[in-house]
Wavefront OBJ file of the C-alpha trace (Angstrom):
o trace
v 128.952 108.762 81.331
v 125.466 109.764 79.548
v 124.751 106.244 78.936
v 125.206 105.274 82.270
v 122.103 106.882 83.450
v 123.462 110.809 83.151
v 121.586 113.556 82.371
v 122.723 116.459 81.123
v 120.803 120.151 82.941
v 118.306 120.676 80.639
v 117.151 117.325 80.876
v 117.088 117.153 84.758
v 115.039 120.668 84.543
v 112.891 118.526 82.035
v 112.254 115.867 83.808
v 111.344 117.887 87.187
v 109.255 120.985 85.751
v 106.140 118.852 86.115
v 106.845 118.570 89.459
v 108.711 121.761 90.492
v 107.452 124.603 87.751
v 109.515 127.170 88.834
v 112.826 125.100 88.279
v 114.778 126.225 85.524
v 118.714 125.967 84.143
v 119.606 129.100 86.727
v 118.021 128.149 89.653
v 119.745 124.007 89.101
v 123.027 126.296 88.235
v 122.413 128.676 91.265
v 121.928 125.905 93.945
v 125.484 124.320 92.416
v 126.748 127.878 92.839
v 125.683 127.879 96.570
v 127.052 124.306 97.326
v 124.088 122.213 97.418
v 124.716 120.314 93.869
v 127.832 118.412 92.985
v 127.239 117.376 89.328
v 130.134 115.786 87.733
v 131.869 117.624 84.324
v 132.506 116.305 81.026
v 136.357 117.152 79.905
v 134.000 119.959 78.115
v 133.053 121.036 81.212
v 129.343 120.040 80.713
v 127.515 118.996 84.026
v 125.849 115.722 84.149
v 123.534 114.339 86.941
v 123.583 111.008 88.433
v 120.274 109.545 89.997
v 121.695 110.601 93.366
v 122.291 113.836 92.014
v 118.435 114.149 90.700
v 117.601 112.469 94.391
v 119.363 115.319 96.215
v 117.748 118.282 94.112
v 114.299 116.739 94.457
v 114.756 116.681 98.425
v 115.992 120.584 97.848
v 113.074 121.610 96.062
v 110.544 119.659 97.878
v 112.340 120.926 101.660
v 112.142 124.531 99.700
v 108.024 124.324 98.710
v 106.784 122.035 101.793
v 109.055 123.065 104.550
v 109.991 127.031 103.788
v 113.477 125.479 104.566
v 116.453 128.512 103.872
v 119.146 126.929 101.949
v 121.790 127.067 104.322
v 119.522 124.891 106.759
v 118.875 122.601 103.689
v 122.340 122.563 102.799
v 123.341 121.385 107.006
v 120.675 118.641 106.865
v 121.882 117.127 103.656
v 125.164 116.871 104.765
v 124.498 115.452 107.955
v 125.481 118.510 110.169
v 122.090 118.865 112.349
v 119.386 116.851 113.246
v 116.346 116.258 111.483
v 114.100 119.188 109.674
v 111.490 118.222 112.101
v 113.043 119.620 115.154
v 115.173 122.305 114.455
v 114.155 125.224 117.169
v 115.999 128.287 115.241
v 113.567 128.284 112.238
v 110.308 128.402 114.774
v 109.424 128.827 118.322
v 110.039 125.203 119.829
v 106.663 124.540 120.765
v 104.384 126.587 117.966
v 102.295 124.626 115.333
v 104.227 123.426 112.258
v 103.991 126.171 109.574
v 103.639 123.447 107.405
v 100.034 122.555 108.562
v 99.125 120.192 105.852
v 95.261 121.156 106.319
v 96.527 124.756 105.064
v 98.695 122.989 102.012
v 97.823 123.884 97.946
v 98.816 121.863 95.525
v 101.175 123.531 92.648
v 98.508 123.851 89.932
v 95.603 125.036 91.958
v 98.352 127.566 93.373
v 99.422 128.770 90.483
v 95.534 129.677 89.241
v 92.695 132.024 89.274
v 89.814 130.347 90.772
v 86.134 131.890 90.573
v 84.854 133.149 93.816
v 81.835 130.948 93.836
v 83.898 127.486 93.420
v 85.999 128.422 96.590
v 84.380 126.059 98.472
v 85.117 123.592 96.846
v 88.850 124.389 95.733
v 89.629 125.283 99.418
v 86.830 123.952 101.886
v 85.918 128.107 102.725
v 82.742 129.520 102.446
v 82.600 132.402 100.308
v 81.097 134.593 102.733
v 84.874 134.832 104.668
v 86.331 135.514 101.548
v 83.656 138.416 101.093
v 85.073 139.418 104.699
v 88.506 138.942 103.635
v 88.511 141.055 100.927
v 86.950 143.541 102.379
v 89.297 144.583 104.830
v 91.875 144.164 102.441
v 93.330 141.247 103.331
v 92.993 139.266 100.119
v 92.523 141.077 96.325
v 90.280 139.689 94.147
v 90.600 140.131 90.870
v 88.042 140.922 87.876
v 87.663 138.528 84.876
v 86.579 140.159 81.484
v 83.170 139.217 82.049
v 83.490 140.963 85.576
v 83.540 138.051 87.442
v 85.136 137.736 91.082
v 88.405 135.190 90.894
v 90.791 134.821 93.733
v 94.373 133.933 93.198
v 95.593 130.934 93.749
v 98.259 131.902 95.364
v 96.446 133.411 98.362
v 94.138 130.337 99.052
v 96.664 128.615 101.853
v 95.818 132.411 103.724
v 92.111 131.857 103.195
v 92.469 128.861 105.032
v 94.724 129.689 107.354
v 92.373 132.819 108.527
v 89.289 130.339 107.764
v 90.820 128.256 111.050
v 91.587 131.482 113.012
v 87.889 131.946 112.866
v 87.285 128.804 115.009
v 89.505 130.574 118.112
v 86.886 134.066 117.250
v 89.809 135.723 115.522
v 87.637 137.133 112.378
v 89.274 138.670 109.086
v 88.038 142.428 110.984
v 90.886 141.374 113.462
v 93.388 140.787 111.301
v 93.917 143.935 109.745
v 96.566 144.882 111.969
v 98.574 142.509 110.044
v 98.154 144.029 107.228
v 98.833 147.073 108.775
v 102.264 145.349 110.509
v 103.383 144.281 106.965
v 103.105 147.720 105.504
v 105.315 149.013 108.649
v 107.512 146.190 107.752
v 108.157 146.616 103.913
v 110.393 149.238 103.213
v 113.055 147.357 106.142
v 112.775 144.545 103.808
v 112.744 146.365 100.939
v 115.655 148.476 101.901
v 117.743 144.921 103.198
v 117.114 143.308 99.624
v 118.503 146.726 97.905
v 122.072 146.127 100.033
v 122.619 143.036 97.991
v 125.590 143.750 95.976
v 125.171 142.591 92.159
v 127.526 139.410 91.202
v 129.853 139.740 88.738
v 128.536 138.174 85.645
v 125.179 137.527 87.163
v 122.049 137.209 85.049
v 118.661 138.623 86.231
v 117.369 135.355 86.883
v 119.960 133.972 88.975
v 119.945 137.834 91.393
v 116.235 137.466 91.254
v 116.240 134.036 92.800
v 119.104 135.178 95.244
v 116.600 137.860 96.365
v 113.876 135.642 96.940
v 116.105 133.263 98.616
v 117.382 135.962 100.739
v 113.184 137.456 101.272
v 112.618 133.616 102.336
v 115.246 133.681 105.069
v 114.444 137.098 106.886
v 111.189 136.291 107.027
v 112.124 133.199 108.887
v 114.201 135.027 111.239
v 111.533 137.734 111.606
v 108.934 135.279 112.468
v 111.116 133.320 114.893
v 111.305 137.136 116.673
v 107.698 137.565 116.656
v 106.764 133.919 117.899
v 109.279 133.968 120.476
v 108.229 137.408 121.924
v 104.545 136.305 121.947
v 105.399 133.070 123.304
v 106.912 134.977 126.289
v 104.519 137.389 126.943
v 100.914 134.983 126.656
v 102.468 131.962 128.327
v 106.310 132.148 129.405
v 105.793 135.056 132.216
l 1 2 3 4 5 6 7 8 9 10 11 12 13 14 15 16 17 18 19 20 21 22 23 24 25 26 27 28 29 30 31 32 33 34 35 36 37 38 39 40 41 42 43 44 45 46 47 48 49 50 51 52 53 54 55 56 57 58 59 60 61 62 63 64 65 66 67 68 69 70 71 72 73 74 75 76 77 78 79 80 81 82 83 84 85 86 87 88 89 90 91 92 93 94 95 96 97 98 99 100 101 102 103 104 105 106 107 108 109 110 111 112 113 114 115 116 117 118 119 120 121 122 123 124 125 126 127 128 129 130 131 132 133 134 135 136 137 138 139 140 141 142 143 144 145 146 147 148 149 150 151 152 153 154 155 156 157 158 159 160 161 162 163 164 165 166 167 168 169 170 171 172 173 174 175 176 177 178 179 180 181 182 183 184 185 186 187 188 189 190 191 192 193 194 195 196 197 198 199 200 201 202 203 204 205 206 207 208 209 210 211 212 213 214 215 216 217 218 219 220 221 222 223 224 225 226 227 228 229 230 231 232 233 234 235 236 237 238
């Protein structure tokens, strides 16, 4: 079957990382483990990957990164069960913004980095001065290079530019720090929600982390669905 265009895990995981960093044997093992992969076995029991097979994980991990998709929702769409991603009203109030603003995307490497506080504006189109703001009230944490420069993470540039548009509606990093405050509330629910997992038998750290994250990803969804829809109703529904 290999030489009919199989590949075995390791290779798949090869041939994605450039794409998908984060992908690794546990995660391709975990999403098989949740239903999402079908790979056929050798008699050995080895699992090898058609090109459909590659096709279907790449649609996983891109609906996963672009869309904040949960896996069961991922799991529904592939097999036909709902509609399309585009208009599915229980991951976000039915008529909020996309989440997925592409004017607020990052691309994997530049996510992944620590960018110097004085190229900012040209990594993420923000003027330094909000960032200033930002990380003064706490929103943001820059970080100090050996040489004592300023770098911000990488990871937190799709919230500079998210609170770079809020700025356009006067909403100014001062008046966000509720948020900040609201998170902190919210933490130890979250944290105390992850700790209820129960362990799998036979389970390696890898695959529990990524179950946790997995599980993070969804309550946040449902969280924020609660928030929207209880703003919704109070600034425009009533």
């Amino acid at each position: 079957m290999a030489d009919a265009g199989y590949l075995t895990i390791g290779k798949v995981v090869s041939k994605l990382q450039g794409q998908y960093p984060d992908l690794s044997v546990s995660k391709v093992r975990y999403l098989e483990d949740e239903g999402l992969l079908t790979p056929s076995r050798t008699p050995g029991g080895y699992r090898l990957y058609s090109a459909r097979d590659i096709q279907r994980l790449e649609t996983i991990l891109y609906l996963q990164k672009s869309r904040f998709l949960p896996l069961s929702v991922i799991k529904d769409e592939l097999d036909g069960k709902k509609g399309t991603t585009d208009s599915m009203p229980e991951d976000g109030c039915e008529a909020a913004p996309d989440p997925v603003d592409p004017t607020l995307s990052v691309s994997p490497e530049a996510e992944r980095e620590l960018h110097p506080i004085d190229r900012i504006p040209e990594v993420a189109g923000v003027p330094i001065s909000l960032v200033r703001k930002l990380a003064d009230c706490s929103i943001i944490k820059l970080v100090k290079s050996p040489a004592g420069r300023d770098l911000v993470r990488g990871s937190d540039l799709r919230l500079i530019r998210a609170c770079n548009e809020l700025t356009r509606f006067g909403i100014e990093p001062k008046n966000l720090r509720q948020y900040l405050a609201a998170a902190n509330r919210e933490i130890p629910m979250f944290e105390q929600a992850l700790a209820s997992l129960s362990r799998h038998q036979g389970e390696t750290p890898d695959e529990r982390r990524l179950r946790r994250e997995v599980a993070l990803d969804r309550m946040l969804t449902l969280t924020g669905v609660v928030r929207c829809s209880i703003m919704r109703r109070e600034l425009i529904d009533d």
